[in-house]
Jmol script that loads the backbone (N, CA, C; Angstrom):
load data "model"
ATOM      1  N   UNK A   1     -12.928  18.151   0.075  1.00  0.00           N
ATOM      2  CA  UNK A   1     -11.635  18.672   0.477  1.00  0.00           C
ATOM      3  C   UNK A   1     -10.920  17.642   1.338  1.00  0.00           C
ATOM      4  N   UNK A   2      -9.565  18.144   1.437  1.00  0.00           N
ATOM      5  CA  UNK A   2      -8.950  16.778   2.627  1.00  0.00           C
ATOM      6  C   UNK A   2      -7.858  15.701   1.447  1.00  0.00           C
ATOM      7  N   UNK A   3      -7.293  15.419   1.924  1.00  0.00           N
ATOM      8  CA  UNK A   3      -6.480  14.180   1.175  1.00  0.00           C
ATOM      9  C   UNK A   3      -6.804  13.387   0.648  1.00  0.00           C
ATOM     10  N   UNK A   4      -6.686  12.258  -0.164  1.00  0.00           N
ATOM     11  CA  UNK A   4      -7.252  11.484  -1.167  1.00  0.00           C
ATOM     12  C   UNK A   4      -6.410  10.010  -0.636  1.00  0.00           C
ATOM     13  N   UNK A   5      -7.251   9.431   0.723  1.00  0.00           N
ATOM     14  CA  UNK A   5      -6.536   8.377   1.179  1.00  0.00           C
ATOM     15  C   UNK A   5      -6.387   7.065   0.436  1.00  0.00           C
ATOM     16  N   UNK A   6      -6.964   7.591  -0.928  1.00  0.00           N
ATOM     17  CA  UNK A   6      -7.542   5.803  -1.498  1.00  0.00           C
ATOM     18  C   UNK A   6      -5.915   5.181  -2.286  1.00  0.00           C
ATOM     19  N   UNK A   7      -6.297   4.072  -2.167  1.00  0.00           N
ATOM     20  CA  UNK A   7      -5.132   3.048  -3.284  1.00  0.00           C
ATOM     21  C   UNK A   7      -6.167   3.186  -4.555  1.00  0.00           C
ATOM     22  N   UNK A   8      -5.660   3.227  -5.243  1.00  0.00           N
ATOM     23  CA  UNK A   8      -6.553   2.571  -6.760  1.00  0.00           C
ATOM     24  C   UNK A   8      -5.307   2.002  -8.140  1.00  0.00           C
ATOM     25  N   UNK A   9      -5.767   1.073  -7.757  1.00  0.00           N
ATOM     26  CA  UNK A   9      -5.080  -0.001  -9.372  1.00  0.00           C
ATOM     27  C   UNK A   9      -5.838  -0.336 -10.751  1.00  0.00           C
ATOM     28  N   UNK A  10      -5.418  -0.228 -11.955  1.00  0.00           N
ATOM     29  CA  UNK A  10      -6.096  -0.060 -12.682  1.00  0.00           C
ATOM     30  C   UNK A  10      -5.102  -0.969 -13.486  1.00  0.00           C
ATOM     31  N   UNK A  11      -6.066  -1.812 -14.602  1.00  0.00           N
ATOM     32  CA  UNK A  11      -5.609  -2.546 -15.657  1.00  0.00           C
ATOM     33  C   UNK A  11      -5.014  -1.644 -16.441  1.00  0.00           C
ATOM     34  N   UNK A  12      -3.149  -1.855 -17.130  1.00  0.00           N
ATOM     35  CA  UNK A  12      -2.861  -1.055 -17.335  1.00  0.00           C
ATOM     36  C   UNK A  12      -3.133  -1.737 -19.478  1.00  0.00           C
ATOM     37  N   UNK A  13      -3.866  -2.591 -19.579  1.00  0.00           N
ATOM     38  CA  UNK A  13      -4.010  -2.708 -20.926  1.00  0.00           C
ATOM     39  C   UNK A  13      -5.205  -1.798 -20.930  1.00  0.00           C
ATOM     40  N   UNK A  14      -6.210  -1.852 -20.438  1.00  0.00           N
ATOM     41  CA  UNK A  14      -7.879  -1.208 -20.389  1.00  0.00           C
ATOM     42  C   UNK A  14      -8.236  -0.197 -19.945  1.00  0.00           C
ATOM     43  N   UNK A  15      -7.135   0.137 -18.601  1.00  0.00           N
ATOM     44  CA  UNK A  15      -7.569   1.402 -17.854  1.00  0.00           C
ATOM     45  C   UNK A  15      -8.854   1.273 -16.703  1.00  0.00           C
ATOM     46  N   UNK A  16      -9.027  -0.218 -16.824  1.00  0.00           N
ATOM     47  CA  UNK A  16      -9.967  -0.527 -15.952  1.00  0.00           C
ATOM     48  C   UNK A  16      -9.787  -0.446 -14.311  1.00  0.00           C
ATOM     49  N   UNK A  17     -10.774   0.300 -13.911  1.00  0.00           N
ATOM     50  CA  UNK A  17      -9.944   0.417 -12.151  1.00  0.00           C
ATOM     51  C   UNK A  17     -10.588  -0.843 -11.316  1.00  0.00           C
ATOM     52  N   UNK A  18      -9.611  -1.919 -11.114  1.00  0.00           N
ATOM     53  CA  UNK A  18      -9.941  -2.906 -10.504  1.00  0.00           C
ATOM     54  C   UNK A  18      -9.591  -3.090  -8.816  1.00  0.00           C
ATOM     55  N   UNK A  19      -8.811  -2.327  -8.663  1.00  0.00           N
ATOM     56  CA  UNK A  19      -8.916  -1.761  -6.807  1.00  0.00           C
ATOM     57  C   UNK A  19      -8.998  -0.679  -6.029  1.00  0.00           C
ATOM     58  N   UNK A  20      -9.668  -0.916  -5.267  1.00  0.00           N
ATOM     59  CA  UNK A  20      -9.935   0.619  -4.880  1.00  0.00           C
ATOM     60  C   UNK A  20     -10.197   0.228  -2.794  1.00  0.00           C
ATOM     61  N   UNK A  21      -8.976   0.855  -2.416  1.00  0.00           N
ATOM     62  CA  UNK A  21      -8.240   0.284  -0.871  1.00  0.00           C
ATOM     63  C   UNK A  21      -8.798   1.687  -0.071  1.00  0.00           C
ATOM     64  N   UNK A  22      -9.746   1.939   0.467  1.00  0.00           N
ATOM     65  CA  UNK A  22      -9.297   3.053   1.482  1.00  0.00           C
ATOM     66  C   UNK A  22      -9.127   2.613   2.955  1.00  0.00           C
ATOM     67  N   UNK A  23      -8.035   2.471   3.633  1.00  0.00           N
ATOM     68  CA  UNK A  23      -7.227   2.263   5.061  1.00  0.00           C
ATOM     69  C   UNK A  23      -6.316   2.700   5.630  1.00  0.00           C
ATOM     70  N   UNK A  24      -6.129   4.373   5.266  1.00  0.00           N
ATOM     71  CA  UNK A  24      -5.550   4.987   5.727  1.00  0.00           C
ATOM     72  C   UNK A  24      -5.846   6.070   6.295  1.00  0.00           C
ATOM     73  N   UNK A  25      -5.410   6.527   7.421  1.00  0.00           N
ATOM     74  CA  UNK A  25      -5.794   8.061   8.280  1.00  0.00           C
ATOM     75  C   UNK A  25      -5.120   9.335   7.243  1.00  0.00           C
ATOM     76  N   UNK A  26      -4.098   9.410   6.445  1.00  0.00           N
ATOM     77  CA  UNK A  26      -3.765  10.722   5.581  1.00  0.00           C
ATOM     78  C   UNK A  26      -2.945  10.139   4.553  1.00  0.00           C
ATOM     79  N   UNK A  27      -2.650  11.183   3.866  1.00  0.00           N
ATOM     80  CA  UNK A  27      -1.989  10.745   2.633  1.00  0.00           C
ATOM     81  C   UNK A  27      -0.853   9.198   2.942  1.00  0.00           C
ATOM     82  N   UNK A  28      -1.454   9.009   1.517  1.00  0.00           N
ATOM     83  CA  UNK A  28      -0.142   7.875   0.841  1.00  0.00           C
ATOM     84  C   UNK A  28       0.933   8.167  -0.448  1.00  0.00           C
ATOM     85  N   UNK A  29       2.587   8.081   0.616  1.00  0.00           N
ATOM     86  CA  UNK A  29       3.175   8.291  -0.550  1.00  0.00           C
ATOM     87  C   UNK A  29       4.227   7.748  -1.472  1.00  0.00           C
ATOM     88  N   UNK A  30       3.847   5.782  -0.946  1.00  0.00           N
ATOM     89  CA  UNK A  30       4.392   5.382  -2.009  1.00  0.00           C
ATOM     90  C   UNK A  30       3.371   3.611  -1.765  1.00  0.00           C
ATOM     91  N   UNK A  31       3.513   3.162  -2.586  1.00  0.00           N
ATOM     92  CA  UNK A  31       3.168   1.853  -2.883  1.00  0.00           C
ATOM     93  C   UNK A  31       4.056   0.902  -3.739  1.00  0.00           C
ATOM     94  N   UNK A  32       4.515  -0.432  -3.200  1.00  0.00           N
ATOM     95  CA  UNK A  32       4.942  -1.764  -3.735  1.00  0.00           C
ATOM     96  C   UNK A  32       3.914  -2.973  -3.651  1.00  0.00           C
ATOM     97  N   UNK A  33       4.143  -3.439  -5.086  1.00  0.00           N
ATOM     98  CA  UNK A  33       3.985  -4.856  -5.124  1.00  0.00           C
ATOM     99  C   UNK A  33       4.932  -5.987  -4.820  1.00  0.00           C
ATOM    100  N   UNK A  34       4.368  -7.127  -4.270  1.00  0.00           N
ATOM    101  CA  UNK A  34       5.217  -8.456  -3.636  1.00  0.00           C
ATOM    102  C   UNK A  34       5.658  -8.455  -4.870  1.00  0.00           C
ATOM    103  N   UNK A  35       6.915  -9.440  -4.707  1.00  0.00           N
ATOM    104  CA  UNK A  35       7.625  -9.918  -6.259  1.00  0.00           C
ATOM    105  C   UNK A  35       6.337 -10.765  -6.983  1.00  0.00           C
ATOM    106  N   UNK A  36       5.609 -11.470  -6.385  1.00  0.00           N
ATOM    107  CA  UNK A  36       4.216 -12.258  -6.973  1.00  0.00           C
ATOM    108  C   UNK A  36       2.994 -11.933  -7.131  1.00  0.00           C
ATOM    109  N   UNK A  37       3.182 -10.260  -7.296  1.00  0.00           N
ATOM    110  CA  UNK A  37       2.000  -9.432  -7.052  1.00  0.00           C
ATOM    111  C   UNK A  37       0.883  -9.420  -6.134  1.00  0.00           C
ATOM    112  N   UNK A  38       1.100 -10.744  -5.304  1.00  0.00           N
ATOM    113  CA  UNK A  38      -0.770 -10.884  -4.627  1.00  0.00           C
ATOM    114  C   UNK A  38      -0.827 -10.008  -3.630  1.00  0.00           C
ATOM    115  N   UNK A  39       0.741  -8.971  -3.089  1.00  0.00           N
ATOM    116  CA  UNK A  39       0.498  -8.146  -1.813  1.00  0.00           C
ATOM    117  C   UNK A  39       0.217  -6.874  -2.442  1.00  0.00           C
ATOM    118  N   UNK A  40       0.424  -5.431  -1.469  1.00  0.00           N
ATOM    119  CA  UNK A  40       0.539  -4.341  -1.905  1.00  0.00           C
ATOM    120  C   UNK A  40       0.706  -4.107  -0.629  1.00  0.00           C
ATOM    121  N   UNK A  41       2.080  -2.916  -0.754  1.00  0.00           N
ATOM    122  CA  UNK A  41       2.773  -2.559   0.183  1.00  0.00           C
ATOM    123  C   UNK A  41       2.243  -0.765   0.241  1.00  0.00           C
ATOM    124  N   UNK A  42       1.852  -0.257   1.448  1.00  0.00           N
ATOM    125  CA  UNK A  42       2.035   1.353   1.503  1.00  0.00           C
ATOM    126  C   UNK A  42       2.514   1.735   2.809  1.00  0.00           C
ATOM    127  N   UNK A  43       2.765   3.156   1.816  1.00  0.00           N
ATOM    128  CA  UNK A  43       3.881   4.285   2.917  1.00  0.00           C
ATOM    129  C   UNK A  43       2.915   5.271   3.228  1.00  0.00           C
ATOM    130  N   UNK A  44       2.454   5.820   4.746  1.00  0.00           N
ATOM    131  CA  UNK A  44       1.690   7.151   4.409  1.00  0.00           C
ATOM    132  C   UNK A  44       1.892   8.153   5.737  1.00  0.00           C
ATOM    133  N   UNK A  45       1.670   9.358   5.221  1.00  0.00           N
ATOM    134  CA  UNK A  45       1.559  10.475   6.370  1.00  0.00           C
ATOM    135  C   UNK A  45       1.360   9.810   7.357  1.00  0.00           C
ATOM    136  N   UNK A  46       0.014   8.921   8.203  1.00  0.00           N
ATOM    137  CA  UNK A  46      -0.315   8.137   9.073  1.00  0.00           C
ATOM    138  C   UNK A  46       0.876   7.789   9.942  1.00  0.00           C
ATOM    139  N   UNK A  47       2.254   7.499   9.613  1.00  0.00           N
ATOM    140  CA  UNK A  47       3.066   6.706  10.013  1.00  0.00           C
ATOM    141  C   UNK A  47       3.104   5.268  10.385  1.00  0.00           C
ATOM    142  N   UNK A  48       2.145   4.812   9.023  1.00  0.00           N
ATOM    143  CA  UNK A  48       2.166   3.755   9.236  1.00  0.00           C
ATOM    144  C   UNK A  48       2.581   2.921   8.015  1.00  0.00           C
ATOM    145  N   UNK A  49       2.852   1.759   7.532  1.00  0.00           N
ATOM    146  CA  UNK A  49       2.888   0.992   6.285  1.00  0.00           C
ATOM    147  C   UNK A  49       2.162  -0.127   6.779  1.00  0.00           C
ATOM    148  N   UNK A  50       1.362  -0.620   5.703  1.00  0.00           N
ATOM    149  CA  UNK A  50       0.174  -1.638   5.535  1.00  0.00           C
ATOM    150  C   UNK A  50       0.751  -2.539   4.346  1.00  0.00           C
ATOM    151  N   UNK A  51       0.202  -3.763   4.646  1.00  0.00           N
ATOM    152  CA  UNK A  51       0.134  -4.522   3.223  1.00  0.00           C
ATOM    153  C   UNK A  51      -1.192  -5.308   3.071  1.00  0.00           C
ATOM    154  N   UNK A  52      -1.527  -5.215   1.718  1.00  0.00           N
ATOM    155  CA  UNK A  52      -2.602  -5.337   1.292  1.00  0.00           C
ATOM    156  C   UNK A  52      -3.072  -7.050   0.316  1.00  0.00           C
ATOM    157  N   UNK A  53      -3.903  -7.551   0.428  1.00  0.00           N
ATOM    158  CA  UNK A  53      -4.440  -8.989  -0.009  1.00  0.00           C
ATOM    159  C   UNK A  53      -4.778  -8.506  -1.267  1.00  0.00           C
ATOM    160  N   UNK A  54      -4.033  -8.286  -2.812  1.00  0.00           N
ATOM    161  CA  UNK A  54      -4.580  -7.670  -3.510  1.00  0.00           C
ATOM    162  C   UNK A  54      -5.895  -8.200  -3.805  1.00  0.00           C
ATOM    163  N   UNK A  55      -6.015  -9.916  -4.148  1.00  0.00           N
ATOM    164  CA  UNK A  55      -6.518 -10.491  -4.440  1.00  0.00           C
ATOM    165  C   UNK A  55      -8.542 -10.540  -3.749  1.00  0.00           C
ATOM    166  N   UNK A  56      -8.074 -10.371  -2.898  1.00  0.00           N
ATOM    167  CA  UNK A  56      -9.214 -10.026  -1.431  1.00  0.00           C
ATOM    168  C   UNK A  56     -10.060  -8.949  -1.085  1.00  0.00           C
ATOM    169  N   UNK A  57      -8.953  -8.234  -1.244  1.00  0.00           N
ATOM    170  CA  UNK A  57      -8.902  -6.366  -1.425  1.00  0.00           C
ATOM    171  C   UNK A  57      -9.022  -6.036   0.504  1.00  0.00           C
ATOM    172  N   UNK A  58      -8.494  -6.993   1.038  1.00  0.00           N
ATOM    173  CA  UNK A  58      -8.261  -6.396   2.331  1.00  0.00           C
ATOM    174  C   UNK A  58      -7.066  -5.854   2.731  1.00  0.00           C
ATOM    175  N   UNK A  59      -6.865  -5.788   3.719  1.00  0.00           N
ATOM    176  CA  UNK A  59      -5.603  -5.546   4.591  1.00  0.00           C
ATOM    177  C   UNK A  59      -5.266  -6.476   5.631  1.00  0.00           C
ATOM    178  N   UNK A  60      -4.037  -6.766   5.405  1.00  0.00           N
ATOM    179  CA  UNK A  60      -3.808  -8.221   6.083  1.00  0.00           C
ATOM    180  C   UNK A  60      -2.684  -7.447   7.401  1.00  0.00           C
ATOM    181  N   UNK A  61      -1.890  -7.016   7.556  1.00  0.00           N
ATOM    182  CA  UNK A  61      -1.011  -6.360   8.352  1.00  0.00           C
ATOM    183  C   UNK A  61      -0.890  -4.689   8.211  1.00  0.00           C
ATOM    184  N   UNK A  62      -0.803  -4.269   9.379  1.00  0.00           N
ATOM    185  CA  UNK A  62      -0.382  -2.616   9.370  1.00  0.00           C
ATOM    186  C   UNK A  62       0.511  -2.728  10.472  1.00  0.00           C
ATOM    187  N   UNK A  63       1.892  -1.699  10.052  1.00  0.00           N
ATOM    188  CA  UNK A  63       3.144  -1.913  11.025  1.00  0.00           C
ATOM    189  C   UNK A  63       3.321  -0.745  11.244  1.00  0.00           C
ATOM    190  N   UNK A  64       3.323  -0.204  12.446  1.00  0.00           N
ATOM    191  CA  UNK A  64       2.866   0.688  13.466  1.00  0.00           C
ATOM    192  C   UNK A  64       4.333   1.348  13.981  1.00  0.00           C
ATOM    193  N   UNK A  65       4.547   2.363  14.864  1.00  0.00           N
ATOM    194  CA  UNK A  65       5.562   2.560  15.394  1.00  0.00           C
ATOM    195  C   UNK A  65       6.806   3.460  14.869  1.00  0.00           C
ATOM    196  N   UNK A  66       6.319   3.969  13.576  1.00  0.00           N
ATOM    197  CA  UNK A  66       6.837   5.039  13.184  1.00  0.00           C
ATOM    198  C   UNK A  66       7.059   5.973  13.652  1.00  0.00           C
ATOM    199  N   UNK A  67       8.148   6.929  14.094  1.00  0.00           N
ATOM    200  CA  UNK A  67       7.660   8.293  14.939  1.00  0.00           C
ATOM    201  C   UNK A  67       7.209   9.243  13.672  1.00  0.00           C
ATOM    202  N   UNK A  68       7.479   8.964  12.364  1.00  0.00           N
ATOM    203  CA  UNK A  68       6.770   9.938  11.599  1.00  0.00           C
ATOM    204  C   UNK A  68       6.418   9.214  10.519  1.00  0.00           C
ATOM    205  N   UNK A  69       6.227  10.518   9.336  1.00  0.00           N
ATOM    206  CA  UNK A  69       5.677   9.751   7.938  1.00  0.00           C
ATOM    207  C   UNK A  69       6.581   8.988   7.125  1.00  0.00           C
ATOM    208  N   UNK A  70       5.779   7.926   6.628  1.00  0.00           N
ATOM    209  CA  UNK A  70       6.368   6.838   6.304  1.00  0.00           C
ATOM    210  C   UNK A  70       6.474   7.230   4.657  1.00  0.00           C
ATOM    211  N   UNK A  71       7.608   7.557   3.948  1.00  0.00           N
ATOM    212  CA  UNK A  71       7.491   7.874   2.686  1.00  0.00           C
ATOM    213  C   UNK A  71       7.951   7.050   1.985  1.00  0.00           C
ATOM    214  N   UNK A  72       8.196   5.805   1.746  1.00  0.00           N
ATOM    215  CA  UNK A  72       8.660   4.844   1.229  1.00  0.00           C
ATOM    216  C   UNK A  72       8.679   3.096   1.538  1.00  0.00           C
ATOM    217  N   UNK A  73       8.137   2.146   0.756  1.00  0.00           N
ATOM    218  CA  UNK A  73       8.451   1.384   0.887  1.00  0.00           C
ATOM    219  C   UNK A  73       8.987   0.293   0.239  1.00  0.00           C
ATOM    220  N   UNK A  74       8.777  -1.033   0.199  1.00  0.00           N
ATOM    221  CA  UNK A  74       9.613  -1.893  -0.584  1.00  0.00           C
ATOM    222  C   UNK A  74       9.891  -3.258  -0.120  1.00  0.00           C
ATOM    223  N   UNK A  75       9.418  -4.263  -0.795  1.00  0.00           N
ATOM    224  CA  UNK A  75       9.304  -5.634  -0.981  1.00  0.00           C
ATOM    225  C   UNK A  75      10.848  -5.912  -1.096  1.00  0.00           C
ATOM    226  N   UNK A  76      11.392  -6.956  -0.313  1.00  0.00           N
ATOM    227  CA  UNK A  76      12.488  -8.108  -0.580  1.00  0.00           C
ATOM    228  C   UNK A  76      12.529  -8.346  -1.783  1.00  0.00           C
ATOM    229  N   UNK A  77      13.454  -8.979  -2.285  1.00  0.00           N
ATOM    230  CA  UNK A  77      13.340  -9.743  -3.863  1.00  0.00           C
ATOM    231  C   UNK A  77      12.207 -11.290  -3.858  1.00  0.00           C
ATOM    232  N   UNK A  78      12.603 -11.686  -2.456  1.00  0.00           N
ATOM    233  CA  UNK A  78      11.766 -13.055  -2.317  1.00  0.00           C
ATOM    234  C   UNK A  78      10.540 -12.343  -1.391  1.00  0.00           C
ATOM    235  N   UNK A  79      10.365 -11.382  -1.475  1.00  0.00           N
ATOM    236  CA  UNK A  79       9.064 -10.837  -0.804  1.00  0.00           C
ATOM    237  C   UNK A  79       8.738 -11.446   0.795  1.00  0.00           C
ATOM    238  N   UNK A  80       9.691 -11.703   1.290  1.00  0.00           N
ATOM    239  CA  UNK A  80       9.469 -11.931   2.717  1.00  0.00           C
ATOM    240  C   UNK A  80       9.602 -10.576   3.614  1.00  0.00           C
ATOM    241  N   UNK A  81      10.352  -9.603   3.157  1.00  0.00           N
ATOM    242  CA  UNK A  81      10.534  -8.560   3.901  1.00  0.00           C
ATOM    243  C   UNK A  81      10.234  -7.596   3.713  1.00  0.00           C
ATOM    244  N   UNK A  82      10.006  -6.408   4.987  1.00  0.00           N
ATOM    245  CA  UNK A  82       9.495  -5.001   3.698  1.00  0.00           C
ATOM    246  C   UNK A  82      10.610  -4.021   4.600  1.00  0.00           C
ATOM    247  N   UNK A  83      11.101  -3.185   3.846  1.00  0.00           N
ATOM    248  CA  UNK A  83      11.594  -2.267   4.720  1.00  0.00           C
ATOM    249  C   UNK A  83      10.718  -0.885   4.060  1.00  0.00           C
ATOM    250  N   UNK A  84      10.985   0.231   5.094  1.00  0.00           N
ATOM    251  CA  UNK A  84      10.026   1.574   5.080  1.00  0.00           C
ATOM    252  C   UNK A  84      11.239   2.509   5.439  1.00  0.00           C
TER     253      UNK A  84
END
end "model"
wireframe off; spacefill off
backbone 0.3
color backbone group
């Protein structure tokens, strides 16, 4: 029971699940990729947004300071920025 905090990415030719992220305190309810795919951006209940090393499968930054849930996010075009 409880929320289902995980990321999971899956090859979308195979269906193969090739990531699987759990680093979040409650739901997540949105996710972006960098324009160059190697990040992954999330939004979650937590009030927080994270971005993710796809490549690594870590977490490289979490940006804090939300007064609430973070339901959205989103990569720059040149992927330098994220807004939430």
């Amino acid at each position: 029971a409880g929320a289902d905090r995980a990321i999971r990415v899956w090859k979308a030719e195979t269906g193969e699940l090739v990531l699987t992220i759990e680093d979040h305190a409650d739901w997540i309810f949105d996710l972006a990729f960098s324009p160059d795919g190697k990040r992954l951006a999330s939004a979650s209940r937590d009030k927080t947004s994270k971005v993710f090393d796809v490549e690594k499968k870590e977490s490289l930054v979490t940006f804090p300071g939300h007064a609430n849930t973070v339901y959205c996010v989103s990569f720059s075009p040149d992927g330098k920025l994220i807004a939430t």
